[in-house]
C-alpha positions in Angstrom: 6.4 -28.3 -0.5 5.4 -28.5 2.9 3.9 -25.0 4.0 3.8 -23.7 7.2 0.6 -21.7 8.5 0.9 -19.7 11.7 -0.9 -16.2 12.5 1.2 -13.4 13.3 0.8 -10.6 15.5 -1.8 -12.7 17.4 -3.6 -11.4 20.5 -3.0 -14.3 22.9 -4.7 -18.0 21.3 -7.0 -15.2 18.6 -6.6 -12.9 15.8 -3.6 -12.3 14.1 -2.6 -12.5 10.4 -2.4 -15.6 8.6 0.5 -16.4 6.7 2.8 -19.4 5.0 5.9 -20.6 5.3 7.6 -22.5 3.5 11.2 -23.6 4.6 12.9 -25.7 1.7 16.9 -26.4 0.9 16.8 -24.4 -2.7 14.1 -21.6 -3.4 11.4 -22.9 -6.2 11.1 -21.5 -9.8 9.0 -17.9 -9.0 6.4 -19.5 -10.8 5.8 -22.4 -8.4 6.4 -20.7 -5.3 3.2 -17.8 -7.1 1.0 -20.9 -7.5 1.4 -22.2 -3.5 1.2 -18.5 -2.7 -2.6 -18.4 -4.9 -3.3 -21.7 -2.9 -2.8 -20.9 0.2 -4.5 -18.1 -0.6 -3.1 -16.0 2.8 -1.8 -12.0 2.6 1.5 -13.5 1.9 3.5 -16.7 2.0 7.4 -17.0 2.7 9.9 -19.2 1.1 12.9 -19.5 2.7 16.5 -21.7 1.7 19.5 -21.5 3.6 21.9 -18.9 2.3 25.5 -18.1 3.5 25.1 -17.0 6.9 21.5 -17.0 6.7 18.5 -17.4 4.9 17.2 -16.1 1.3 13.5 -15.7 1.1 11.3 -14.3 -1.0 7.0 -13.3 0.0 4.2 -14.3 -2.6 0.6 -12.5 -2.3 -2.1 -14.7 -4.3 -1.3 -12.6 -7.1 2.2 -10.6 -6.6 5.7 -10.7 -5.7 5.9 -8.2 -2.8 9.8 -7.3 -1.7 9.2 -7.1 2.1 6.0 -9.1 4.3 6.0 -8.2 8.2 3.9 -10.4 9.3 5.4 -13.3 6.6 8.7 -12.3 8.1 7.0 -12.7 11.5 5.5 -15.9 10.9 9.4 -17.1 9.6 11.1 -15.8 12.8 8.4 -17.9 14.7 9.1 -21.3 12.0 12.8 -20.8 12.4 12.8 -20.9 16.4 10.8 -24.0 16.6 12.8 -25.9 13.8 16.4 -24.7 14.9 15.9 -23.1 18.6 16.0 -19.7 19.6 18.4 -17.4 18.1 18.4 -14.3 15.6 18.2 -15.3 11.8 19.7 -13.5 9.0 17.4 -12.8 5.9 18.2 -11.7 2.3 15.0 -10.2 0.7 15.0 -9.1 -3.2 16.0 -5.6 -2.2 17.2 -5.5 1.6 19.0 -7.6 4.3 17.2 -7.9 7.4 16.5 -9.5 10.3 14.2 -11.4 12.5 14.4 -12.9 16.1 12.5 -15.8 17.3 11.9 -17.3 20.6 9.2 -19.9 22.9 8.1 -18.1 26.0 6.5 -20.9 27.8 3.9 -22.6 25.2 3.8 -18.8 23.5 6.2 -18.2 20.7 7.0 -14.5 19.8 9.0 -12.7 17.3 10.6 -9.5 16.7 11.7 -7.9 12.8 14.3 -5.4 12.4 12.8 -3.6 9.3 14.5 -2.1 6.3 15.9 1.4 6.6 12.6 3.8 7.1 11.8 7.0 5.0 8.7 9.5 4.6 7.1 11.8 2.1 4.4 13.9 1.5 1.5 11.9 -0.2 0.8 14.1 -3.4 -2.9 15.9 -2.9 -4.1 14.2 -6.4 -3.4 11.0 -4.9 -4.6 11.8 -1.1 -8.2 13.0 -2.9 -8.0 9.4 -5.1 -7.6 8.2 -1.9 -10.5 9.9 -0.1 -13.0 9.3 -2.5 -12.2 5.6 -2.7 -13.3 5.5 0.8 -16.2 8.1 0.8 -14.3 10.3 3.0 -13.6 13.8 2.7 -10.7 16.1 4.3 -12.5 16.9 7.0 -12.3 13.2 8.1 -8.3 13.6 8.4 -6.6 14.3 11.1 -4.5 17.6 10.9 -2.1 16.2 13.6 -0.6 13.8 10.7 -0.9 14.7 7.3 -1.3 12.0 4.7 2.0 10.6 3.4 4.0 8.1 1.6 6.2 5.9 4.2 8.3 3.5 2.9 10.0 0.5 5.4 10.6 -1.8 2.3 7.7 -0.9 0.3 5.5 2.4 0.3 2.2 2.5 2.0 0.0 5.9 2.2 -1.1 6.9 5.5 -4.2 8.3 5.9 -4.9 9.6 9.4 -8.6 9.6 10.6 -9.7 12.0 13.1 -12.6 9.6 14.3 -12.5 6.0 15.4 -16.0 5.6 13.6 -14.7 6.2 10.5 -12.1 3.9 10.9 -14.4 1.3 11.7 -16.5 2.4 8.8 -13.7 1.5 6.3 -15.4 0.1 3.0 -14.1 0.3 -0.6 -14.7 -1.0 -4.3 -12.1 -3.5 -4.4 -11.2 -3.3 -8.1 -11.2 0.7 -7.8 -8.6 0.2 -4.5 -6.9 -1.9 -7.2 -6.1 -0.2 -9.9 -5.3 3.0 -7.3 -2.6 0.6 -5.2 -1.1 -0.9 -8.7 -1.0 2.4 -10.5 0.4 4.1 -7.6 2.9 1.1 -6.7 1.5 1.1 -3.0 1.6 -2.1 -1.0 -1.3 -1.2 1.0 -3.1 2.1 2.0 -2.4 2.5 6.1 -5.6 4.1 7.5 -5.1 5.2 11.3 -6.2 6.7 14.1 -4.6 8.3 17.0 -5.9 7.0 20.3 -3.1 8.2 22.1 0.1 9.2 21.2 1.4 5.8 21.9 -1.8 3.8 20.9 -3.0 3.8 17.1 -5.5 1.9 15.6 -5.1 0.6 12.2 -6.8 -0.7 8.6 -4.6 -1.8 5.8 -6.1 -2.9 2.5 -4.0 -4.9 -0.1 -5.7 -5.1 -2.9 -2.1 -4.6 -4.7 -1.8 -8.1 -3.4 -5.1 -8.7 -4.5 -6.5 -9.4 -0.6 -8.9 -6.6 0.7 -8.0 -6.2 3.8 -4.7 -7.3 5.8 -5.8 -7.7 9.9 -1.9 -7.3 10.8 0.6 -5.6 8.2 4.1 -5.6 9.9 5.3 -4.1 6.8 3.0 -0.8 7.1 3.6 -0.8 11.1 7.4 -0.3 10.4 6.7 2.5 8.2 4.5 3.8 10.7 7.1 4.5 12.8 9.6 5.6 10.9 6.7 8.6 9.5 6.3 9.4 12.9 9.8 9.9 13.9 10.4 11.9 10.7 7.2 13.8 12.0 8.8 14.5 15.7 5.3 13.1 16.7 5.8 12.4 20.6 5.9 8.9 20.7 8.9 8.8 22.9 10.4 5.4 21.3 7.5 2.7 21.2 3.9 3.2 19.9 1.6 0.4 20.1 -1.3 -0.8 17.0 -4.4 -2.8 17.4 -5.4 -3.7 13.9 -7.8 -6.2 13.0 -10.4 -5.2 15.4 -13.5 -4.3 13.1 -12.5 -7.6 11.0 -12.9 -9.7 14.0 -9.4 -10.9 14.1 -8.1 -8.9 16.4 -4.2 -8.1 16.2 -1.5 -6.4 18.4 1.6 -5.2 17.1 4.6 -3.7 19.2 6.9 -1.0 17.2 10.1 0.3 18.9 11.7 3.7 16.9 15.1 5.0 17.2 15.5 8.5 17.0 17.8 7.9 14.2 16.3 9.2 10.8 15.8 6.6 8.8 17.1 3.8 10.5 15.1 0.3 10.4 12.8 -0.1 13.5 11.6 -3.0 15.3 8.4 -5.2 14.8 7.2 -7.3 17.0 4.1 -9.5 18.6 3.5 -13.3 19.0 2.3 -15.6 17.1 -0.1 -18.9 17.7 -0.2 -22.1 15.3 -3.3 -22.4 12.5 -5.0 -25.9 12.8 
């Protein structure tokens, strides 16, 4: 299999999330496609095949399955425009139909996700104080603007809002702790923010679920971002803008556009520059 690595959500020729993609006429037994997923050894990898009037794919951590990747699905949109030309590509994933836009803007290619549908919970206090004391935080640190919750845009992801750009930069963990937490809770990553502006965020994600630590772009946890903060009626008057990425070095831009319609998908999107 001939795999694909591009970085999504890049800012310009830097940062960005790496991920593979694999395009291929027939999807691979899951077991091959989890092995090139534990080589590659990115966030995710995406494996693609032709499927009606689209394309089924399926996203492999080094050590999971995960139902829905942003930034794979990102990446894919990017692959998919340079192999068949611009256009807007159909997906089936294992629990939701999707899709993503691709296109070259000069030597720059971008892409844009339209996200599974969106929806928002409060994070149970037993799991928000699990949460805090993974990261040495207390609820003081938290930002009474946004209270913690569950937001789900194809998979569930806490958010934990900071009150203070320090502590967001401060952001350690024990990674087999995070773990356990993630698997035993079934969350894809744990979404800590904090509010710049109403339109500006700044972001960590860790995924030890997918047994990375940190993710410096999650597409996946930026859609649910949006959709928890249009269930909130926080004023972010249709787009809100993430810099993630920043305190890893690999600094990342991602784009989010939210309809005031509850829990309708919303849209991802950022460029993307070629891994060599």
């Amino acid at each position: 299999m001939k795999v694909e690595r591009v970085a999504a959500f890049s800012d310009g020729d830097v940062g960005g999330n790496p991920a593979g993609v694999v395009l291929c006429d027939v999807l691979p037994a899951a077991e091959s496609m989890q092995a090139v997923a534990a080589e590659v050894g990115y966030s995710e990898t995406a494996f693609a095949a032709p499927a009606g009037d689209g394309w089924r794919v399926r996203y492999f951590a080094p050590e999971a399955e995960v139902d829905f990747c942003g930034h794979a699905t990102i990446a894919l949109g990017a692959v998919l425009a340079l192999r068949h030309g611009d256009g807007v590509f159909m997906l089936q994933l294992n629990a939701a139909r999707v899709s993503v836009e691709g296109r070259k803007e000069g030597a720059t290619v971008v892409a844009a996700l339209q996200s599974p549908p969106t929806a928002s919970r409060p994070a149970p206090d037993a799991l928000v104080d699990a949460a805090l004391r993974l990261f040495s935080l207390d609820r003081d640190d938290l930002d009474p603007r946004i209270p913690p919750a569950i937001a789900n845009a194809g998979a569930d992801h806490l958010v934990l809002p900071l009150r203070s750009r320090r502590e967001l930069a401060a952001m350690r963990y024990e990674f087999e702790v995070g773990r356990v937490l993630m698997k035993a809770e079934k969350l894809c990553t744990i979404s800590l923010i904090h509010a710049e502006l109403p339109r500006r965020f700044h972001a960590r994600n860790p995924f030890a679920f997918g047994g990375v630590y940190e993710d410096p772009a999650t597409g996946a946890a930026a859609a649910a971002l949006g959709g928890y903060l249009r269930d909130l009626g926080w004023p972010h008057e249709g787009v809100i803008d993430i810099v993630q990425g920043e305190d890893m070095g690999m600094r990342s831009r991602l784009h989010v556009e939210i309809t005031p319609t509850v829990g309708a998908s919303v849209r991802v999107s950022g460029s993307v520059r070629p891994i060599v």
